[in-house]
C-alpha positions as CSV (number, residue, x, y, z in Angstrom):
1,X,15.2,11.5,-8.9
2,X,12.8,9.9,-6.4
3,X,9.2,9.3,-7.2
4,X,6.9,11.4,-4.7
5,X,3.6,10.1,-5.2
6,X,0.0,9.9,-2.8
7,X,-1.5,6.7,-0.9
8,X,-5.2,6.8,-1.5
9,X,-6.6,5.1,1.7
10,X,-10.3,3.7,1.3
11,X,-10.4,3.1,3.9
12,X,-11.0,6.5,5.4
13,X,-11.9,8.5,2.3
14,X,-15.3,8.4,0.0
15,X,-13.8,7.2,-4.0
16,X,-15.2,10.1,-5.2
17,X,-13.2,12.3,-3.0
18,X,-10.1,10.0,-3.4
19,X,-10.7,10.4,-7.3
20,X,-11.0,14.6,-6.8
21,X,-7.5,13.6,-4.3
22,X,-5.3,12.2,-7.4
23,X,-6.4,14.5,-10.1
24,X,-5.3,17.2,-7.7
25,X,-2.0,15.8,-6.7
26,X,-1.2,15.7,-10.0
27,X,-2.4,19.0,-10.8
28,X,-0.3,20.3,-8.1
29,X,3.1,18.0,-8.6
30,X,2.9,14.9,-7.2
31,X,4.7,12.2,-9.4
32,X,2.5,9.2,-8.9
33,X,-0.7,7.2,-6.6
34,X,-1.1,4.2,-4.9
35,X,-4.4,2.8,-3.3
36,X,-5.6,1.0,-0.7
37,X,-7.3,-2.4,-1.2
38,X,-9.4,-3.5,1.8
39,X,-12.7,-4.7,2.6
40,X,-13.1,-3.5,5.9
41,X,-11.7,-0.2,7.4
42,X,-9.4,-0.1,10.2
43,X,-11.6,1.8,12.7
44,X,-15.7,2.4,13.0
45,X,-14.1,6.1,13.4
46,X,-12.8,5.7,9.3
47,X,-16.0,4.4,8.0
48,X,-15.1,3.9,4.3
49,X,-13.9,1.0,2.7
50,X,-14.8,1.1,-1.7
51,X,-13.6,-1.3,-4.0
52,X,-9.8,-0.9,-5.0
53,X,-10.2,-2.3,-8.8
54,X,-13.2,0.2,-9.9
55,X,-11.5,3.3,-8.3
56,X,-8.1,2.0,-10.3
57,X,-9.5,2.1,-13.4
58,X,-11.4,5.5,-12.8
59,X,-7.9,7.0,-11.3
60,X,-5.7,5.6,-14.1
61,X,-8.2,7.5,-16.9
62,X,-8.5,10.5,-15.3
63,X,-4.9,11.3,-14.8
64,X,-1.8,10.5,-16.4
65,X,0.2,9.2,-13.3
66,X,1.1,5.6,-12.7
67,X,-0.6,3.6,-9.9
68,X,0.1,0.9,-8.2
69,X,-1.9,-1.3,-5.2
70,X,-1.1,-3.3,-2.4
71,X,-3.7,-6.8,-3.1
72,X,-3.6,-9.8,-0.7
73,X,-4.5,-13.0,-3.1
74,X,-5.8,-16.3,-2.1
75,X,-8.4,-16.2,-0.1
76,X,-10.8,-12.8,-0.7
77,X,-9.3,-12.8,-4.0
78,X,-8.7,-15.8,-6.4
79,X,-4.8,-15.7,-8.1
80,X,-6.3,-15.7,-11.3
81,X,-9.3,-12.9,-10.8
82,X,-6.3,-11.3,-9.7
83,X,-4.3,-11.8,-12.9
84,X,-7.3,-11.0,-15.0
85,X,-7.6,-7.3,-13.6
86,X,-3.5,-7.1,-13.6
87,X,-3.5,-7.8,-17.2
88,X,-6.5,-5.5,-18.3
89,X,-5.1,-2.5,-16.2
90,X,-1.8,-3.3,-17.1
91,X,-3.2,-4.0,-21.3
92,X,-5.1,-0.5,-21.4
93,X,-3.0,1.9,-19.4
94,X,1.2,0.2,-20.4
95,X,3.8,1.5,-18.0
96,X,1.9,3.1,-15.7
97,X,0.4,0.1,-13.5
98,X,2.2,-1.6,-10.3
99,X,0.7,-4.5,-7.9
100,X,2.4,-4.8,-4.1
101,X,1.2,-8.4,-3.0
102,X,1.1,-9.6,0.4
103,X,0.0,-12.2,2.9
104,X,-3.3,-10.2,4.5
105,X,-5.0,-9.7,7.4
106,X,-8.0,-11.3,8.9
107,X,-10.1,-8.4,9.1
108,X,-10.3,-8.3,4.6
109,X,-10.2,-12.0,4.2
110,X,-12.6,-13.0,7.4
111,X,-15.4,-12.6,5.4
112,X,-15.0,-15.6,3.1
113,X,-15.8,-17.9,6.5
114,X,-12.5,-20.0,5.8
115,X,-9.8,-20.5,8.4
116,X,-7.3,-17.6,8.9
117,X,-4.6,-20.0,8.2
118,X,-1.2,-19.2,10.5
119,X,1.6,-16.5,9.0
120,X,3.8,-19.5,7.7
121,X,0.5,-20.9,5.7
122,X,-0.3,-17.4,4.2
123,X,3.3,-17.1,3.0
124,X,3.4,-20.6,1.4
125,X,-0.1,-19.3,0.1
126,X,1.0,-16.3,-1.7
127,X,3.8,-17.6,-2.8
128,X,1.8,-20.4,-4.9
129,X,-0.6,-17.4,-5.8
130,X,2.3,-15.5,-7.2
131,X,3.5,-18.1,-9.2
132,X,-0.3,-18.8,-11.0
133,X,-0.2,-14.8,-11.6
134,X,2.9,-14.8,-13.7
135,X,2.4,-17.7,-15.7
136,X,-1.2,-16.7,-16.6
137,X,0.4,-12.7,-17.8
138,X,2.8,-15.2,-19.6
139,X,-0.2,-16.5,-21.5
140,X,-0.5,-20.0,-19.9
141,X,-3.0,-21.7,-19.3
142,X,-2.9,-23.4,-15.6
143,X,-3.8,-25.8,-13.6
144,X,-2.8,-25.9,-9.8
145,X,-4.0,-28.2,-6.8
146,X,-2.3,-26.9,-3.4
147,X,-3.4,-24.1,-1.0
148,X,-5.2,-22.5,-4.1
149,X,-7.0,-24.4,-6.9
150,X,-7.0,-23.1,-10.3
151,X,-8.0,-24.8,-13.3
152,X,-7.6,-24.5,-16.9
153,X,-7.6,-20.9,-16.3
154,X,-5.9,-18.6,-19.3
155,X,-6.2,-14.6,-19.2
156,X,-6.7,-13.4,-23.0
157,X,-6.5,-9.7,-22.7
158,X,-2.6,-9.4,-21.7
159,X,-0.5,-6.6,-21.7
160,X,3.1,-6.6,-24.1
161,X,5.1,-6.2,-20.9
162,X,3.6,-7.6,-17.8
163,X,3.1,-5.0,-14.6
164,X,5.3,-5.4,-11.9
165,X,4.7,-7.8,-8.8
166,X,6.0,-5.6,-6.0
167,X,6.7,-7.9,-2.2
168,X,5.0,-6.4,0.5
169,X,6.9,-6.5,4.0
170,X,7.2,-4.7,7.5
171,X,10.2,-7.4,8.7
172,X,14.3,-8.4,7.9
173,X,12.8,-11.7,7.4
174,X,9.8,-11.1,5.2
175,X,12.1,-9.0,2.9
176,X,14.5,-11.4,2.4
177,X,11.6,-13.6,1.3
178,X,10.3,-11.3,-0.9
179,X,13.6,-11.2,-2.5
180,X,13.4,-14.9,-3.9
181,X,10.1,-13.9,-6.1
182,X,9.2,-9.8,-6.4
183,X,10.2,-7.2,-8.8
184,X,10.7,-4.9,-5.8
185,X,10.0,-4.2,-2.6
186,X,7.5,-1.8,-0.7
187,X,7.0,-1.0,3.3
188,X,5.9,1.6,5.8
189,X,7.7,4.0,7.4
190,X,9.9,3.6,10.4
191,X,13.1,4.7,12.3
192,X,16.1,5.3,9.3
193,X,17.8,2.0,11.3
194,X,15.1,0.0,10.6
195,X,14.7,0.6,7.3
196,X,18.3,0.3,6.7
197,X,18.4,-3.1,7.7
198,X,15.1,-4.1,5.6
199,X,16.8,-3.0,2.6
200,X,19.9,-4.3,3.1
201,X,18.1,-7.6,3.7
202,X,16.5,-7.3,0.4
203,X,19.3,-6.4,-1.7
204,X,21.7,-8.6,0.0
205,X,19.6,-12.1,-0.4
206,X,19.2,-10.9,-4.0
207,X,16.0,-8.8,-4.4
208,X,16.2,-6.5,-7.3
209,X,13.3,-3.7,-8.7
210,X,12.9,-0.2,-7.0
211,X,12.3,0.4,-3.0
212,X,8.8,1.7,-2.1
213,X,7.8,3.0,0.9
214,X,4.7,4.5,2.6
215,X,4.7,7.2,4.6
216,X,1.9,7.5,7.0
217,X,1.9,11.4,7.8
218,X,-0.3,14.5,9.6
219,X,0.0,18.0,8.4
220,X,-2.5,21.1,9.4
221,X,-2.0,24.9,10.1
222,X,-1.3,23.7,14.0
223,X,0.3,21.0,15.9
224,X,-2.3,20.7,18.1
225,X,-4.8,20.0,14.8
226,X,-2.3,17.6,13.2
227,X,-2.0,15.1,16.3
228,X,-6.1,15.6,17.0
229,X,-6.2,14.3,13.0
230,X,-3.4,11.4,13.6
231,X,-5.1,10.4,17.4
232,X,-8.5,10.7,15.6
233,X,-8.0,8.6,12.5
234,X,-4.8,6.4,13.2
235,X,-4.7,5.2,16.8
236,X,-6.1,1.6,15.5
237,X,-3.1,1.3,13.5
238,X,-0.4,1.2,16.0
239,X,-0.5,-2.1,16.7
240,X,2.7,-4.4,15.6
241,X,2.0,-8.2,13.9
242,X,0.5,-10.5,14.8
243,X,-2.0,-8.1,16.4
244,X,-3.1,-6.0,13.2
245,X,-2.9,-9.5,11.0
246,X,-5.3,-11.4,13.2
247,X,-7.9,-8.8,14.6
248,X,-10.7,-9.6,12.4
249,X,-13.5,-6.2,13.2
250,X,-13.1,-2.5,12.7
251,X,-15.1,-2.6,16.3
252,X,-12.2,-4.6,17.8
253,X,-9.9,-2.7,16.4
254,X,-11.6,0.8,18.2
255,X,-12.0,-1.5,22.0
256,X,-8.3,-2.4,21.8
257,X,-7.1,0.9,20.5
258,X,-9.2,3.0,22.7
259,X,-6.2,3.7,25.5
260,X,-3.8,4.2,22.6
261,X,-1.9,7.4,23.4
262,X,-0.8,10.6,21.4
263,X,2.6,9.1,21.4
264,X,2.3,5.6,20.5
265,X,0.9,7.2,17.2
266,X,3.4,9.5,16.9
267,X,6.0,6.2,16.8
268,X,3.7,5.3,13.8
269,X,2.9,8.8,11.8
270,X,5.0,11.5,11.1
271,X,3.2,14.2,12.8
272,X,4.6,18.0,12.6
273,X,2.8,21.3,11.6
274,X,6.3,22.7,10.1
275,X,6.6,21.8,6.5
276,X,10.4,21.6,6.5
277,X,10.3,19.3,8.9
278,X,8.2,17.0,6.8
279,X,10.3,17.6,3.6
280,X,13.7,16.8,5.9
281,X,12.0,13.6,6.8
282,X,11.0,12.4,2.9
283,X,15.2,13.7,2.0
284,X,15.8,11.3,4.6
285,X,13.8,8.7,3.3
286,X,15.1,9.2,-0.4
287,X,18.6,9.5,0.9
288,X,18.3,5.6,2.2
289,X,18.1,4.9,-1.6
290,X,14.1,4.5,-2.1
291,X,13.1,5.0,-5.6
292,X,9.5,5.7,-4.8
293,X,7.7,7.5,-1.8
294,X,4.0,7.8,-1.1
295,X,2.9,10.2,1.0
296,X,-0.3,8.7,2.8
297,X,-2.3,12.1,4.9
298,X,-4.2,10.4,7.8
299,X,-6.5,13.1,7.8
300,X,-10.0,12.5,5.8
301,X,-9.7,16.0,4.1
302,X,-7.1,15.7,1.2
303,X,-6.9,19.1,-0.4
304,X,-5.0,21.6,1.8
305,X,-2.9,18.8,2.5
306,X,-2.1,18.2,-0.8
307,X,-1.7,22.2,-2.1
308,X,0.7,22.9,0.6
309,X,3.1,20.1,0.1
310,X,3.0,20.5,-3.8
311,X,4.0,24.6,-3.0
312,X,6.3,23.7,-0.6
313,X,7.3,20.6,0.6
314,X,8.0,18.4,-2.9
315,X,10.1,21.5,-4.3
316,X,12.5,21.4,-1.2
317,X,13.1,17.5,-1.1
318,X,13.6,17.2,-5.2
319,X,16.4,20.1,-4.2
């Protein structure tokens, strides 16, 4: 059956109220979390933006549902800070921890003052990063001189089994990379054609591990409330790469966005104040063969949201 879990976004909701969020999605049925991991929000309008790794460990202790994040390592992050936190999650809480890895964007890793290297660097970036992670949840101690620099780094507190690296892509051709190195593959939602072809470009150059995807969504008592919530919170978000990789300010986001129509953010967010159209959608989705769906509620209030689709929306898809 298909995992129906919640995307914690920091980036537009306090931790404490994201923490309140996921003990009640459990509470009311959801089968999982993921989180968020930025440094910046996406929009002055969103104004949040806590540290991932803290909230983790409160969300993992509080409930008993797995969690997983999407992390960008190499430049905010060092591979092997990275690996350390992995392994201790992954060490105190077995089974239940994930991590989606990905290339970044400018406006999280800005903020070290290094170049914002081109997509083909950030790839060949990761991909060294990725390799550091695994050998150091293998126990190794390493040593690497290329885009990163580790050195005589070895992470002590390990897990038996270590957590999956999920590959993080919105394109055929980033999937099919993914496919050479990740235990699976996670990406946002989209038209059913779309997300055809990146599966089928995962699984067919080889990619193994369970399909994730996010589902960017707006529910209320109204139409007219649930677009005012997507237009509100969402509209810097529409933008296709490079544009959302290289924008580097939540305050260039809102100039850029500020134009953004009602339907350009409904081509990116599900919006619809029927519930059975929203549980139609997620069959669709799980239909497509994705093991695990998170359900991410660009509104900034969390709770009716999440009482009405545990009543009525997850009962009709798992049907």
């Amino acid at each position: 059956m298909t995992v129906i879990g919640v995307h914690a976004s920091h980036e537009q909701v306090h931790p404490s109220a994201l923490l309140a969020a996921v003990q009640r999605a459990e509470q009311v049925g959801f089968d999982a979390a993921m989180s968020s991991d930025h440094f910046s929000p996406w929009s002055s309008r969103q104004g949040q933006s806590a540290f991932a790794w803290s909230w983790l460990g409160a969300a993992l202790q509080s409930t008993g549902l797995p969690l997983g994040v999407v992390n960008a390592p190499g430049q905010r992050y060092h591979p092997a800070i990275i690996a350390q936190a992995i392994g201790t999650l992954g060490a105190m809480y077995p089974g239940r921890f994930w991590a989606a890895l990905g290339s970044g964007e400018a406006s999280n890793e800005h903020i070290t003052g290094e170049v914002w290297p081109d997509k083909a660097t950030r790839n060949a970036r990761l991909r060294e990063c990725v390799e550091v992670i695994r050998a150091l949840l293998r126990g190794e101690e390493v040593t690497h001189r290329g885009l990163v620099t580790v050195d005589r780094a070895r992470v002590w507190t390990r897990p038996e089994e270590p957590p999956p690296l999920i590959g993080a892509a919105v394109s055929e051709a980033t999937a099919r990379w993914c496919a050479e190195w990740a235990d699976g593959l996670i990406t946002v939602n989209a038209p059913v054609e779309q997300l055809e072809r990146m599966r089928d470009a995962y699984r067919e150059a080889g990619g193994r591990g369970k399909l994730h995807l996010q589902v960017h969504l707006s529910w209320a008592e109204s139409e007219d409330e649930a677009t005012a919530l997507a237009h509100e919170q969402w509209r810097s978000n529409v933008f296709a790469p490079p544009v959302c990789w290289d924008l580097d300010l939540a305050e260039t986001f809102d100039v850029v966005s500020e134009h953004v129509t009602v339907e350009q953010v409904a081509q990116v967010v599900n919006i619809s104040a029927d519930l059975g159209r929203h549980a139609k959608t997620l069959r669709e989705y799980a239909d497509l063969g994705f093991d695990e769906i998170y359900l991410h509620h660009v509104g900034v209030e969390q709770e009716r949201f999440l009482d009405a689709f545990g009543e009525r929306v997850l009962p009709e898809v798992r049907a």
